[in-house]
N, CA, C and O atoms as a Maestro MAE file, in Angstrom:
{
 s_m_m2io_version
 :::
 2.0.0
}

f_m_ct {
 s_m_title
 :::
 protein
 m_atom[228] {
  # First column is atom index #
  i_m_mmod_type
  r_m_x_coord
  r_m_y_coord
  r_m_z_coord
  i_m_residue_number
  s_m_chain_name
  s_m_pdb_residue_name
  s_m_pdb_atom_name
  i_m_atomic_number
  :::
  1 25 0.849 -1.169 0.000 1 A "UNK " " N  " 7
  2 3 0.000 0.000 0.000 1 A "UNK " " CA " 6
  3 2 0.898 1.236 0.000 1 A "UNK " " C  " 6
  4 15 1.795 1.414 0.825 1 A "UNK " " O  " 8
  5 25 0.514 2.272 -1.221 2 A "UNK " " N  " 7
  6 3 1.714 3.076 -0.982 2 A "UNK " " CA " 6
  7 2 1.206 4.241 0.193 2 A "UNK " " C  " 6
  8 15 0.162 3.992 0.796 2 A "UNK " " O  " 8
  9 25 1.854 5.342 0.468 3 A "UNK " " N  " 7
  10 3 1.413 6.566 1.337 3 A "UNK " " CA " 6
  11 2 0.166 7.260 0.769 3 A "UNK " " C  " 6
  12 15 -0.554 7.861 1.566 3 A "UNK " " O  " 8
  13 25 -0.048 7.243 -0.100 4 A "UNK " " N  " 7
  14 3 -1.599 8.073 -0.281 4 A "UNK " " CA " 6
  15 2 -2.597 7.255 0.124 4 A "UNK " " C  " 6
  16 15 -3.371 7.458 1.059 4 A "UNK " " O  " 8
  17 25 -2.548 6.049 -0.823 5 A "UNK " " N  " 7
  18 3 -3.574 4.919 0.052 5 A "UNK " " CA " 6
  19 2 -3.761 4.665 1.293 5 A "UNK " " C  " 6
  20 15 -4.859 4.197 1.593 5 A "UNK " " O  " 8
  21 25 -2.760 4.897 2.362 6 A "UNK " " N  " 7
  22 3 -2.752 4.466 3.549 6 A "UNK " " CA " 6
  23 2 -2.887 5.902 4.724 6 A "UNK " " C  " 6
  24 15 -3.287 5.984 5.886 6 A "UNK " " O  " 8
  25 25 -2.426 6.740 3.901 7 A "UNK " " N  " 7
  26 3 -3.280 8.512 4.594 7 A "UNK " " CA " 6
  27 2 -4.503 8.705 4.529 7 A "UNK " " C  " 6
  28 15 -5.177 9.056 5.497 7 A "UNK " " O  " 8
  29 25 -4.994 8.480 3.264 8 A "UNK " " N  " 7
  30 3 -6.459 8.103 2.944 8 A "UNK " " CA " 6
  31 2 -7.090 7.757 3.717 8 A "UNK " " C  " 6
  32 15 -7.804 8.581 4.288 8 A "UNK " " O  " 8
  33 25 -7.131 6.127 4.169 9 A "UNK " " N  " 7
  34 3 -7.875 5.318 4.647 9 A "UNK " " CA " 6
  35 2 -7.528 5.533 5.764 9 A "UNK " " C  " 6
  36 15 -8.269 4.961 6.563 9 A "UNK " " O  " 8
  37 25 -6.223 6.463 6.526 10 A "UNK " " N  " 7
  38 3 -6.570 6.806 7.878 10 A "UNK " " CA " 6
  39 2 -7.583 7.925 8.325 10 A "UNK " " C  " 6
  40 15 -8.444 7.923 9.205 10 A "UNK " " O  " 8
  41 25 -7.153 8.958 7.344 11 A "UNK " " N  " 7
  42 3 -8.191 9.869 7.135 11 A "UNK " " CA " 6
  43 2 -9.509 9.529 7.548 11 A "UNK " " C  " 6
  44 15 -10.052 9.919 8.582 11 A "UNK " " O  " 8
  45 25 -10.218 8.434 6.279 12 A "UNK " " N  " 7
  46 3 -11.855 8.025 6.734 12 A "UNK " " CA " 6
  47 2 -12.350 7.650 8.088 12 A "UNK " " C  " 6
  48 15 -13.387 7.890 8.707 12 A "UNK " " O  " 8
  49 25 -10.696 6.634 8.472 13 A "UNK " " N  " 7
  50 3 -10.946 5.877 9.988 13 A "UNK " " CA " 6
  51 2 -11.438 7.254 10.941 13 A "UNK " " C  " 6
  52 15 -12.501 7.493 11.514 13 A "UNK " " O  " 8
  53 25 -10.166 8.022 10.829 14 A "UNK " " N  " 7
  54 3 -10.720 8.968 11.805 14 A "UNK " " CA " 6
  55 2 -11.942 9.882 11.629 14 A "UNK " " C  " 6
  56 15 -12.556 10.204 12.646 14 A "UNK " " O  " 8
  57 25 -12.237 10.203 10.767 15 A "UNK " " N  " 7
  58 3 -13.294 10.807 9.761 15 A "UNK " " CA " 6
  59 2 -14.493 10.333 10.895 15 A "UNK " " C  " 6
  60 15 -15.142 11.015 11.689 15 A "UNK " " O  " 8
  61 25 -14.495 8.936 10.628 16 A "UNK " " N  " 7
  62 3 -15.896 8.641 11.194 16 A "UNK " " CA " 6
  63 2 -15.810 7.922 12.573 16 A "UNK " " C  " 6
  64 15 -16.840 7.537 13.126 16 A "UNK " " O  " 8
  65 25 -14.660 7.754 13.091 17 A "UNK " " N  " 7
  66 3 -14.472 7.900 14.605 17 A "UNK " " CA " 6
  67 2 -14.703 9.097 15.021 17 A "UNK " " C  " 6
  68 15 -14.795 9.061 16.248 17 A "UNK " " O  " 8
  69 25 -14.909 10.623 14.433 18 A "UNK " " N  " 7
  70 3 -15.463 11.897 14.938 18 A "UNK " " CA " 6
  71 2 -16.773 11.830 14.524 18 A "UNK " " C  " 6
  72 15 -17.717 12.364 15.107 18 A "UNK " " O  " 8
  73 25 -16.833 11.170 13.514 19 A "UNK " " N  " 7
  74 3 -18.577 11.323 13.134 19 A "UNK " " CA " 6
  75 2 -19.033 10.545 14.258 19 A "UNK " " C  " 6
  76 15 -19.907 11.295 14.694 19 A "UNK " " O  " 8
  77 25 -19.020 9.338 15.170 20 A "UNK " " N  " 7
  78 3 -19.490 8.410 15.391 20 A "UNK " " CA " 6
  79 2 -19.638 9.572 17.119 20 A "UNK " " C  " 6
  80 15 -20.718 9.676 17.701 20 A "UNK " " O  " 8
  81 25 -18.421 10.243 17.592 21 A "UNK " " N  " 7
  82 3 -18.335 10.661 18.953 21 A "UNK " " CA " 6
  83 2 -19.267 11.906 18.824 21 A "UNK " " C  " 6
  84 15 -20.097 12.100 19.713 21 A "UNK " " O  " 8
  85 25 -19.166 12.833 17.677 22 A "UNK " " N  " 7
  86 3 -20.417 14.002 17.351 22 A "UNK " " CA " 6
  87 2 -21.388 13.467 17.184 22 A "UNK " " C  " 6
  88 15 -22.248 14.339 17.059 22 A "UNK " " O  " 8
  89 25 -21.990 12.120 17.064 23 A "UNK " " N  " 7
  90 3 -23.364 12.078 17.297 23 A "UNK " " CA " 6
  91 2 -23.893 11.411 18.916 23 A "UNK " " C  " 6
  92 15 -24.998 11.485 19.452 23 A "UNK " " O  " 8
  93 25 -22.891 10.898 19.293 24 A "UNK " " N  " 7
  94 3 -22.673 10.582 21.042 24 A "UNK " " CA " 6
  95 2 -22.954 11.657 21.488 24 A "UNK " " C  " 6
  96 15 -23.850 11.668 22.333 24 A "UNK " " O  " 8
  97 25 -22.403 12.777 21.158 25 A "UNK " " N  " 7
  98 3 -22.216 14.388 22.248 25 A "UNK " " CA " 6
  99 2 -23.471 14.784 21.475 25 A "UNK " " C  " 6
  100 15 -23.740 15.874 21.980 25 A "UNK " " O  " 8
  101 25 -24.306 14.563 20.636 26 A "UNK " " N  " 7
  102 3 -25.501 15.238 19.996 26 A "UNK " " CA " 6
  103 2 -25.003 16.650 19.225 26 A "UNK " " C  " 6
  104 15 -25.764 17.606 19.374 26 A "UNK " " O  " 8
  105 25 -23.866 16.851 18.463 27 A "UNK " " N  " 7
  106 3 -23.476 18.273 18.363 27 A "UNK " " CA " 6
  107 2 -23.911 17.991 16.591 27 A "UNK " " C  " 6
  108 15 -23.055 17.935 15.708 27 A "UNK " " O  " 8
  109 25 -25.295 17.852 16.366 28 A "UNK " " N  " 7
  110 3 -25.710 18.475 14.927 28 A "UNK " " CA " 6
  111 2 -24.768 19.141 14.087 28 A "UNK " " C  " 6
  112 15 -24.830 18.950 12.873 28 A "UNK " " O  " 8
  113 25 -23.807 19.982 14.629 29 A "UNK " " N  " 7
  114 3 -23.623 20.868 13.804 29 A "UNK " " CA " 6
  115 2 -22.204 20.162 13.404 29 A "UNK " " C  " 6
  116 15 -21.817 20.441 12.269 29 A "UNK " " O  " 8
  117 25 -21.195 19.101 14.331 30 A "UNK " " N  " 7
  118 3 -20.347 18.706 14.038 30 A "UNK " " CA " 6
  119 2 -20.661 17.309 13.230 30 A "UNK " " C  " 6
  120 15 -19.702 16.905 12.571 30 A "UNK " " O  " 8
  121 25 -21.600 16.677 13.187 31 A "UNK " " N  " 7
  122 3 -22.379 15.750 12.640 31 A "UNK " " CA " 6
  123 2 -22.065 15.773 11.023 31 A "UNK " " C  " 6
  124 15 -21.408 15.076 10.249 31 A "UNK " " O  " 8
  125 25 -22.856 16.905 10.935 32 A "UNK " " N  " 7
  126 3 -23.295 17.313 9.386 32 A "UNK " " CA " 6
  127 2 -21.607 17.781 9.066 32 A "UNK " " C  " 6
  128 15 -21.468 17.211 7.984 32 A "UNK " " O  " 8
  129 25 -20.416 18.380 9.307 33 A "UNK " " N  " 7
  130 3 -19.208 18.860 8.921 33 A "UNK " " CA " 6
  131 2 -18.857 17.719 8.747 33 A "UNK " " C  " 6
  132 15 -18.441 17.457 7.618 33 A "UNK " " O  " 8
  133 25 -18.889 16.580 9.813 34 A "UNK " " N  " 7
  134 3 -17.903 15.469 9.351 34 A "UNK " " CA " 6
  135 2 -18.836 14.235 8.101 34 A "UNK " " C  " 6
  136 15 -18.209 13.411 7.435 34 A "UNK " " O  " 8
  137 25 -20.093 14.363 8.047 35 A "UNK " " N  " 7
  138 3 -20.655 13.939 6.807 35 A "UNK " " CA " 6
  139 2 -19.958 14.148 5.931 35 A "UNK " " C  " 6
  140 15 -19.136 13.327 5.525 35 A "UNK " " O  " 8
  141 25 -20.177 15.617 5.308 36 A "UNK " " N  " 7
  142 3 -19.429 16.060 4.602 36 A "UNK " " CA " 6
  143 2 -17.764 15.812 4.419 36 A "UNK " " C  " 6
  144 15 -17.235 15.723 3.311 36 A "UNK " " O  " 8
  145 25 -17.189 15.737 5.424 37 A "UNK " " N  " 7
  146 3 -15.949 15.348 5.099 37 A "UNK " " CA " 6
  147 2 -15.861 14.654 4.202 37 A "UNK " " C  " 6
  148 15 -15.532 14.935 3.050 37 A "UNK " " O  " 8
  149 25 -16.306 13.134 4.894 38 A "UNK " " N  " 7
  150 3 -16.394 11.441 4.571 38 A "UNK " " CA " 6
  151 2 -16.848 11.524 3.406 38 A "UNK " " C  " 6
  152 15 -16.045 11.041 2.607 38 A "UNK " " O  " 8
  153 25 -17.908 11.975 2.855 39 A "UNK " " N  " 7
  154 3 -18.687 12.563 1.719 39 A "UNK " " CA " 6
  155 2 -17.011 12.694 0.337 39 A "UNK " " C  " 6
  156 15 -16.635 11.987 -0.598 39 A "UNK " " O  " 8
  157 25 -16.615 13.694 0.835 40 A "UNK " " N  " 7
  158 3 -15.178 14.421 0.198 40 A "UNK " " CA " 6
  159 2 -14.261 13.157 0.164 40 A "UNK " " C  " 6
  160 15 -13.872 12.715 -0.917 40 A "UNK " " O  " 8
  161 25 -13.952 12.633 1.236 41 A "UNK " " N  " 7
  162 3 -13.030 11.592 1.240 41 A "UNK " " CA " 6
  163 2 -13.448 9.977 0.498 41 A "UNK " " C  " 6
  164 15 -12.637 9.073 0.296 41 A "UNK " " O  " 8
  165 25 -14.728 9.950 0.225 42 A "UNK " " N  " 7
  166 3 -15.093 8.503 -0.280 42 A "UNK " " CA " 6
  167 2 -14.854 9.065 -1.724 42 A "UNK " " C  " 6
  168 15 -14.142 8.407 -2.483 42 A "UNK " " O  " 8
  169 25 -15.406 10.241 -2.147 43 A "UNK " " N  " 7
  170 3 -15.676 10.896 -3.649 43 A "UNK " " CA " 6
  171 2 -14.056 10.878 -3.991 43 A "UNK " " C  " 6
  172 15 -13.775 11.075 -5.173 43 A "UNK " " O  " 8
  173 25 -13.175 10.701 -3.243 44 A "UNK " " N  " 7
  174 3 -11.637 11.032 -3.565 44 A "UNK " " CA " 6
  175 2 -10.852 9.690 -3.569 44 A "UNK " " C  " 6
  176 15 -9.768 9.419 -4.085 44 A "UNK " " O  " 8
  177 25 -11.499 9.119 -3.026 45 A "UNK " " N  " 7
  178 3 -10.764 7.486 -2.621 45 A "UNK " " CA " 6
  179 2 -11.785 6.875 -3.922 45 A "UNK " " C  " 6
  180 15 -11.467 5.697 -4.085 45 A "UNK " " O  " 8
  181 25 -12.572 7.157 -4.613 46 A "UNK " " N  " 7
  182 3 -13.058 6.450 -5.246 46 A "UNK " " CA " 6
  183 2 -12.555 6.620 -7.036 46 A "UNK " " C  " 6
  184 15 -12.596 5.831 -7.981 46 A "UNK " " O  " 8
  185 25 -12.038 8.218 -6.879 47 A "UNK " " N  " 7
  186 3 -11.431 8.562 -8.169 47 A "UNK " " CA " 6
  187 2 -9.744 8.130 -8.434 47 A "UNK " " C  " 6
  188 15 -9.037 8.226 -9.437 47 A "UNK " " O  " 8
  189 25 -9.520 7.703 -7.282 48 A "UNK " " N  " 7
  190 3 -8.496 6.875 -7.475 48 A "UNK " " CA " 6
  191 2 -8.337 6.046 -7.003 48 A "UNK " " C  " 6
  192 15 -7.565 5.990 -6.045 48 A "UNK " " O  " 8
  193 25 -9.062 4.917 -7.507 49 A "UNK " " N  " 7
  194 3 -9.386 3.187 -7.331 49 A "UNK " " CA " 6
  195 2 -8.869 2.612 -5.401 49 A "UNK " " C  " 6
  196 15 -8.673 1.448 -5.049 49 A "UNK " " O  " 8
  197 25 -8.799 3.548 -4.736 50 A "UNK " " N  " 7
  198 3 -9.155 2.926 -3.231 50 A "UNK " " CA " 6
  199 2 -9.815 2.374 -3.047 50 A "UNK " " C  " 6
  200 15 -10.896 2.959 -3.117 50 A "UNK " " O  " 8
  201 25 -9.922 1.022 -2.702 51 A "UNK " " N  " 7
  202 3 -11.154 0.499 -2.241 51 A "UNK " " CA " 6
  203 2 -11.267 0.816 -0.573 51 A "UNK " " C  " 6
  204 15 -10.388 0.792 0.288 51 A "UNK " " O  " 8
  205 25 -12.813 1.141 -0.472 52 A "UNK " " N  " 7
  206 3 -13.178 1.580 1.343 52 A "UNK " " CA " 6
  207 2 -14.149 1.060 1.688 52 A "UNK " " C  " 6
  208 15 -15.285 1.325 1.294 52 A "UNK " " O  " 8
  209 25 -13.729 -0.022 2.732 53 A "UNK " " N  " 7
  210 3 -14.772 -0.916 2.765 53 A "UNK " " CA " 6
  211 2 -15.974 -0.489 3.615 53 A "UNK " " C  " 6
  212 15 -15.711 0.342 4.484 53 A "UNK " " O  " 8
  213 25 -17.176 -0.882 3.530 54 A "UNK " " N  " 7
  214 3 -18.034 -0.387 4.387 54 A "UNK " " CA " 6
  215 2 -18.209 -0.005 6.227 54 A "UNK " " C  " 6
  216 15 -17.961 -0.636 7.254 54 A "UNK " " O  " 8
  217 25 -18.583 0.915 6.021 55 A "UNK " " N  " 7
  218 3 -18.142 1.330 7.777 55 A "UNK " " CA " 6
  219 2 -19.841 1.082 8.268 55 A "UNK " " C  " 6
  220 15 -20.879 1.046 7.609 55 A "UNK " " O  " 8
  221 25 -19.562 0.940 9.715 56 A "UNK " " N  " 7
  222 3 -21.378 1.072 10.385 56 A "UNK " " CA " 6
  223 2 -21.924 2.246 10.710 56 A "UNK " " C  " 6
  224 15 -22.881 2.468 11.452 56 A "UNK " " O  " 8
  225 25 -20.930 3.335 9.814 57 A "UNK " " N  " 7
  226 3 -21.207 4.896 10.171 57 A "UNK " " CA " 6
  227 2 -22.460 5.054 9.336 57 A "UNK " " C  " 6
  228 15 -23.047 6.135 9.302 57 A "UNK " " O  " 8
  :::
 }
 m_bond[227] {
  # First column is bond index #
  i_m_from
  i_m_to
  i_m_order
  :::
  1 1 2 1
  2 2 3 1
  3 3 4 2
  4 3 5 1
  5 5 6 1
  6 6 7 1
  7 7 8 2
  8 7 9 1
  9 9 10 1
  10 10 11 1
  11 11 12 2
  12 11 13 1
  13 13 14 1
  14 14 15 1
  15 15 16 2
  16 15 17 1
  17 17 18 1
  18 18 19 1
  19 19 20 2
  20 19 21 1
  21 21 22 1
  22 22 23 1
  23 23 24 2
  24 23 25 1
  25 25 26 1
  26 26 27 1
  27 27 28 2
  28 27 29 1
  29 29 30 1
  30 30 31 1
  31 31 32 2
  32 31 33 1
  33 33 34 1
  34 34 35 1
  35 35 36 2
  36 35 37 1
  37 37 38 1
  38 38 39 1
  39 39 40 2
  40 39 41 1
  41 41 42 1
  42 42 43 1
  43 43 44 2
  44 43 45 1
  45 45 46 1
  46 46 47 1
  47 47 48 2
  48 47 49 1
  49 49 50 1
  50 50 51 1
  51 51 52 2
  52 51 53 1
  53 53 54 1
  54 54 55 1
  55 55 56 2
  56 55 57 1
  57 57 58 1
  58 58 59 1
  59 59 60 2
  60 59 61 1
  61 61 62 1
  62 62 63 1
  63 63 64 2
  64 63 65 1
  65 65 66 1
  66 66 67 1
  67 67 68 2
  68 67 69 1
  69 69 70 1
  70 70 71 1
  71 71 72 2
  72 71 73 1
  73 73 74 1
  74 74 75 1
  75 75 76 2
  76 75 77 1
  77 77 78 1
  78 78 79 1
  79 79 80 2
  80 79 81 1
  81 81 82 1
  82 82 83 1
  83 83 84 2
  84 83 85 1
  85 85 86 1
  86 86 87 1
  87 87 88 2
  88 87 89 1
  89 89 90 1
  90 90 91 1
  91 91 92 2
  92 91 93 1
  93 93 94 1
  94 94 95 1
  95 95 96 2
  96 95 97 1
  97 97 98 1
  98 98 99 1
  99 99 100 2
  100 99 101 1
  101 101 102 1
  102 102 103 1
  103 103 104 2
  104 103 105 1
  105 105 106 1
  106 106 107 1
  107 107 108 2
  108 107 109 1
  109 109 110 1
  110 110 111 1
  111 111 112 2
  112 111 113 1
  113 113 114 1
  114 114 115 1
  115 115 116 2
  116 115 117 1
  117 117 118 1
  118 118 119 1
  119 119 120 2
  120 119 121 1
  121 121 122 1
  122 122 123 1
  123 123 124 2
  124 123 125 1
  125 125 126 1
  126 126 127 1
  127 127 128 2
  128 127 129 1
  129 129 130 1
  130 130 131 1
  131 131 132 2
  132 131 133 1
  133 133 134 1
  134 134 135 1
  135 135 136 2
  136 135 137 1
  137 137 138 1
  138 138 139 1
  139 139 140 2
  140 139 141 1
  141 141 142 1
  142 142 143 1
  143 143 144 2
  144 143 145 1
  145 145 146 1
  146 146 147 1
  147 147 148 2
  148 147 149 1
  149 149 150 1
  150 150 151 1
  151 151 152 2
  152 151 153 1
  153 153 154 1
  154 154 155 1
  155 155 156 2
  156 155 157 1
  157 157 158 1
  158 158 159 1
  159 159 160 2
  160 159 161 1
  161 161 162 1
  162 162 163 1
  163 163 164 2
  164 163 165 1
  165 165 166 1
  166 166 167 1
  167 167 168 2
  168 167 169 1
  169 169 170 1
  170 170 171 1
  171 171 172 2
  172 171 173 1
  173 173 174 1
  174 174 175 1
  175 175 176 2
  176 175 177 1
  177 177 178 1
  178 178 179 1
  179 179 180 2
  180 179 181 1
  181 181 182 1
  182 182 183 1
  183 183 184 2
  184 183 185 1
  185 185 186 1
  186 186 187 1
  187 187 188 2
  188 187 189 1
  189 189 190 1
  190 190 191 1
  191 191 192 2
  192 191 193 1
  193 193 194 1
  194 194 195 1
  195 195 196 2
  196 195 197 1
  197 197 198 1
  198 198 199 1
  199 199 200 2
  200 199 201 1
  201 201 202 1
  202 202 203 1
  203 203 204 2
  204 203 205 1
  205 205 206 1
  206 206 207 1
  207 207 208 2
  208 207 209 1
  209 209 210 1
  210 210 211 1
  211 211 212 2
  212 211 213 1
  213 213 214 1
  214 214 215 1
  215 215 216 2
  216 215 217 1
  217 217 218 1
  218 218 219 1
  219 219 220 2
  220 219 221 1
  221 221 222 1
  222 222 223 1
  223 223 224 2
  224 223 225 1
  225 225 226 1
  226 226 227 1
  227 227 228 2
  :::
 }
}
């Protein structure tokens, strides 16, 4: 796996380890930012053949 692939897919990990704790703390507003992130980061991992496997986010 070279370094983009593997920044990437840390990226998402953490991505939605904040999505998962902003909806614990109820903070709507950090909710919807990190959607969007993940949103950005799947649309980017997908234009260059990353595969990301399904999360329970």
């Amino acid at each position: 796996m070279d370094a983009f692939t593997a920044g990437l897919l840390q990226r998402i990990r953490a991505t939605e380890s904040d999505l998962t704790r902003a909806r614990a703390e109820g903070d709507d507003f950090l909710v919807e930012a990190q959607l969007g992130e993940l949103d950005d980061l799947r649309r980017l991992a997908a234009e260059h053949g990353v595969e990301v496997h399904a999360s329970t986010v």
